[in-house]
N, C-alpha and C positions, 0 to 999 in steps of 0.2 A: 602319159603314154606308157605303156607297159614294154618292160622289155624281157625280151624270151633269153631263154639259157637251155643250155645242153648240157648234164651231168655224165662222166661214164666212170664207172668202180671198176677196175681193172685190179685181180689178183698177181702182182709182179713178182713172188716169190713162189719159187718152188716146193710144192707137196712133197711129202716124207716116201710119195710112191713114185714120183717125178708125175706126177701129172697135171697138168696145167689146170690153174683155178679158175674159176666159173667168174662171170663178170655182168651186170647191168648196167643199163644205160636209162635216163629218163629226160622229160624235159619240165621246165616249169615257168613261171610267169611270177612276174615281181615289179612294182610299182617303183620300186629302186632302182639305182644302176648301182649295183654290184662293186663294177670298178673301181667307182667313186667311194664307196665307204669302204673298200677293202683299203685303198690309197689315205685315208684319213685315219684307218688304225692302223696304217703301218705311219703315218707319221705321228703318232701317238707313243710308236716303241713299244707297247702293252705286250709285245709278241714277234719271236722273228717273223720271216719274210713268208715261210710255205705256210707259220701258223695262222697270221693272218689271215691268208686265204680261206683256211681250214673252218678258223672260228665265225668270219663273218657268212659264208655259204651255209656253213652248221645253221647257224642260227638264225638266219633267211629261211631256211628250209624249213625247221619246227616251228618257228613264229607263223609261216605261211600255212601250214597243217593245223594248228592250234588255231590259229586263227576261221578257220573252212570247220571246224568242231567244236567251235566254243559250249555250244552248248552241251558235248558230251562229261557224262561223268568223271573220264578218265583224268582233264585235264581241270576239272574243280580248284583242288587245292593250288596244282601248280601255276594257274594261269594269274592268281594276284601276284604272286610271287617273280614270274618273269614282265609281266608290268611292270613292275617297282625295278627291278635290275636292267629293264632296259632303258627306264627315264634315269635311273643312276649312270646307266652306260651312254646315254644323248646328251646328258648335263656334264658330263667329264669330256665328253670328246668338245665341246662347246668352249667348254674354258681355258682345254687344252689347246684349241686353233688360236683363241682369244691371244695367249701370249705371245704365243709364235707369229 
């Protein structure tokens, strides 16, 4: 079952004219629950608390993109490369629950 998410990019500092920054919102779909692997790399310690967040949404979001454009040119080179870093990043979160 797929679960939905709400993203909103909120500019929280202020412009050098005071003028408030510009901001979007999106939503998107993920065969993962989010919560659950943001919860497994923060018990992993790899990253404080907000960067967790950061990192695992980050890379939900491009793997999800990359994924929907495999076939584009753009992402050729990169797409062996983040296969390999993410079975290095699923085999380390593995062996890391394993002990604990």
């Amino acid at each position: 079952m797929p679960h939905a998410y709400a993203i909103e990019v909120t500019d929280i500092d202020p412009r050098r004219d005071g003028a408030v920054g510009p901001s979007y919102d999106f939503t998107f779909t993920s065969h993962d629950d989010l919560n659950e692997i943001v919860a497994r790399v923060q018990r992993r310690g790899l990253f404080d608390h907000n960067e967790s967040k950061a990192f695992v949404t980050g890379l939900k979001l491009l793997g999800g993109v990359m994924l929907n454009h495999r076939g584009e040119p753009l992402f050729a080179e990169f797409g062996p490369a983040f296969k390999e870093f993410m079975t290095k990043l699923k085999s380390g979160a593995k062996a890391r629950e394993a002990e604990v």
